[in-house]
N, C-alpha and C positions, 0 to 999 in steps of 0.2 A: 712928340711924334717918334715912331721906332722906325730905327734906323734898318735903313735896307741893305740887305748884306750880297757881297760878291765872294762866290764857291768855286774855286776849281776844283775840276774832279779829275779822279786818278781813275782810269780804266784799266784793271788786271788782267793781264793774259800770262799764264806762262813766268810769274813772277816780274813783267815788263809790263808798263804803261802804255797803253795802246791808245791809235783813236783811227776810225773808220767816217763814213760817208752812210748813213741810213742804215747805221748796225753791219756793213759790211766795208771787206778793203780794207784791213784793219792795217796800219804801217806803226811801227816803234816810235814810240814818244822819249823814250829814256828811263833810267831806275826809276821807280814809285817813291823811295827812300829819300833820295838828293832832291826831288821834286818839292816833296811835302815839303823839306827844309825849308829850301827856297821858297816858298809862297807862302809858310808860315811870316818870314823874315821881309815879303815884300807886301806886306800888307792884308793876305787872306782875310777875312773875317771865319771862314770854317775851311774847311777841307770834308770831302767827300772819297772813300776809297769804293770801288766797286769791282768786284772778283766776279768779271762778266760773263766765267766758263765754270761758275762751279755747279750751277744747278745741272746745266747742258750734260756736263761733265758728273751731277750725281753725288759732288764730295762737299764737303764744311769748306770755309773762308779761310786763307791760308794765315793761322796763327801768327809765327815767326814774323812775315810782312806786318802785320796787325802791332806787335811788341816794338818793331825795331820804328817804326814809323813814329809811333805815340813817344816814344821817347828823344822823336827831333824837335817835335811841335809843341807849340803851348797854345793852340788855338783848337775850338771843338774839332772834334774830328768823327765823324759817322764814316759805319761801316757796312756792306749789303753783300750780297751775294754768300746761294745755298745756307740760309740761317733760314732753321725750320722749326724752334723748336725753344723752351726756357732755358735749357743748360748749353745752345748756339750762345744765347744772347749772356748768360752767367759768364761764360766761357770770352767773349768777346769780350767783356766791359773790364773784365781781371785783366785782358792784355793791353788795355789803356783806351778803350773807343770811349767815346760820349754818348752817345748814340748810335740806333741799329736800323739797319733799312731792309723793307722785306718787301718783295713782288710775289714772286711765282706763288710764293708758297702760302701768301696770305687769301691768293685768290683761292687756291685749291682748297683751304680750310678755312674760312674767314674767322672763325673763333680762336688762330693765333692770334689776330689784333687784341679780342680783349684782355687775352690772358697776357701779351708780354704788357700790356699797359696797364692791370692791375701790381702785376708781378714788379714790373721798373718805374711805370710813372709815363703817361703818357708824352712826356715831356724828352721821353728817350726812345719813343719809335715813332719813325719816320717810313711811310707809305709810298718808297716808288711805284708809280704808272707810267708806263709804256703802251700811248696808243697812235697811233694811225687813222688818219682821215678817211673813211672809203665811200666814195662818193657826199655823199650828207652828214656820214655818221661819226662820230669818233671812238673806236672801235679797240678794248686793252687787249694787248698780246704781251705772253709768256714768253719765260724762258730766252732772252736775249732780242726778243721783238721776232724769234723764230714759231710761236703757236700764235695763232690769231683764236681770241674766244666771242663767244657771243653777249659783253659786259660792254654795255656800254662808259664810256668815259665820266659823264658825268653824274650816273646814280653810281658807281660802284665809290666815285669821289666821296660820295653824300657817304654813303654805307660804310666805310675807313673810319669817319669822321666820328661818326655815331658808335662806331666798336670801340674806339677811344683810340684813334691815330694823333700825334700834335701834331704833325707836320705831314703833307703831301708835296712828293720829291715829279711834278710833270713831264714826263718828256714825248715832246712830240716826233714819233717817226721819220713825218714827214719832212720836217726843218733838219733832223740830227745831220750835225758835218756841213749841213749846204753853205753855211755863214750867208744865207740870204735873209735872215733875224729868227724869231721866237713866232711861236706859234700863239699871239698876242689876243686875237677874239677868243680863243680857247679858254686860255688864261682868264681874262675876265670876266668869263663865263662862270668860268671855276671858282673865281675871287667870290663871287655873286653867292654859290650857294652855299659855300662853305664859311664855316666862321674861324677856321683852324690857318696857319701860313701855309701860302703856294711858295715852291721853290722850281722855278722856269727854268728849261732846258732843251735843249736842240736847238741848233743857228745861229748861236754867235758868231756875228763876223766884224762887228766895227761896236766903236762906242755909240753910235746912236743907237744902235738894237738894242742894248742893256737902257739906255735913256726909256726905248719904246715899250719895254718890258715892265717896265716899275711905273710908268704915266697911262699907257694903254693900256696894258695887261692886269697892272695892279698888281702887279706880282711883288712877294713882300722881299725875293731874291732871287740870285740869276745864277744860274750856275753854266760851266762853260771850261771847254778842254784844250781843243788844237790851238784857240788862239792864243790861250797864256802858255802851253806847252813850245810849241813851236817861235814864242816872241814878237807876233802879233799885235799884242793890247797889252800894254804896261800895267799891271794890276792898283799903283799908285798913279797913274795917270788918268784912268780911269777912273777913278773915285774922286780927281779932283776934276773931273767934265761932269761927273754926278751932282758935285757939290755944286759948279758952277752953273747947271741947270735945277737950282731949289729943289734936288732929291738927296736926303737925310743920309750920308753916309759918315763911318767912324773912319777918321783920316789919322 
């Protein structure tokens, strides 16, 4: 059985790790740099960096963070934010990433997905979606969950898949910050038509949510920010309420 992994993500603003309440209210988390350390050191399975202002903002992922990070860590490390492009992702993998993560800019061109997955290997791009519940529907938005488009959640999933995404990075709007859990029917919805790993995200708030995430959702990993950033959820304690609920984790 594969082992399901827990992902703290780095949210960049401003060269600081941020985390907000529904993409907004955004309050300091602390360095990005000291963080990866630490959660390399307490058990990560990956790391996720995401430079949440650079598409908004129009510029590349800020290298320098990209170098000094990859050289705290010895665990996968994927990178997202404003990469549009083969020499984005040439350019990122030489400053030590494992993996690259593309939203905005995959939806605007969708034949970036095939080309960075012929080009690196599907195995090295990773597909965030950013969508929102609107009434029935679940609806992807751009550019930091600030453009609403008319893609829905689940064919644009299917369409990643088939351009050659390995991984789809979920998050849902609605849960992001509440720590009221994961947006879990979605999830397993997802699970359902996709044959590639869901990586869950929005509403961690307790270890049963990640429990609910990987048994309901099906999700193959949980990623999650204020509550390891802030000292919340012991990232090793958690993995041993994984284990102690028969869900496969690497302790």
């Amino acid at each position: 059985m594969l082992t399901k992994r827990i992902i703290p993500c780095l949210d960049i603003k401003n060269g600081r790790t941020v985390k907000g309440v529904n993409f907004v209210d955004l309050r300091d988390a602390g360095d990005p740099v000291e963080l990866a350390k630490q959660y390399a050191n307490l058990g990560a399975d990956e790391l996720v960096f995401l430079d949440i202002s650079a598409t908004l903002e129009g510029r590349k992922t800020m290298h320098d963070m990209v170098l000094k990070v990859a050289e705290q860590v010895n665990i996968p490390f994927t990178v997202g934010g404003g990469i549009s492009s083969i020499e984005d992702v040439d350019d990122l993998l030489h400053c030590g990433a494992d993996k690259i993560s593309v939203n905005s800019s995959a939806v605007k061109r969708p034949e970036l997905i095939n080309e960075l997955s012929r080009k690196f290997g599907s195995q090295c791009v990773v597909v965030a979606i950013d969508a929102k519940q609107i009434e029935d529907k679940w609806m992807v938005h751009l550019a930091g969950g600030t453009i609403l488009t008319d893609l829905n959640l689940f064919d644009w999933a299917k369409e990643v898949e088939q351009r050659g995404a390995g991984e789809i990075l979920f998050t849902s709007m609605n849960n992001d910050g509440t720590k009221a859990g994961f947006a879990n029917d979605a999830l397993a919805k997802l699970s359902e038509i996709v044959n590639i790993p869901i990586i869950a995200s929005g509403g961690a708030g307790s270890t049963q949510h990640f429990i609910d995430a990987f048994e309901n959702g099906n999700a193959d990993a949980a990623l999650a920010a204020s509550v390891f950033h802030f000292g919340e959820i012991d990232i090793l304690d958690l993995k041993k309420e994984l284990k102690n609920n028969n869900i496969e984790v690497r302790l």
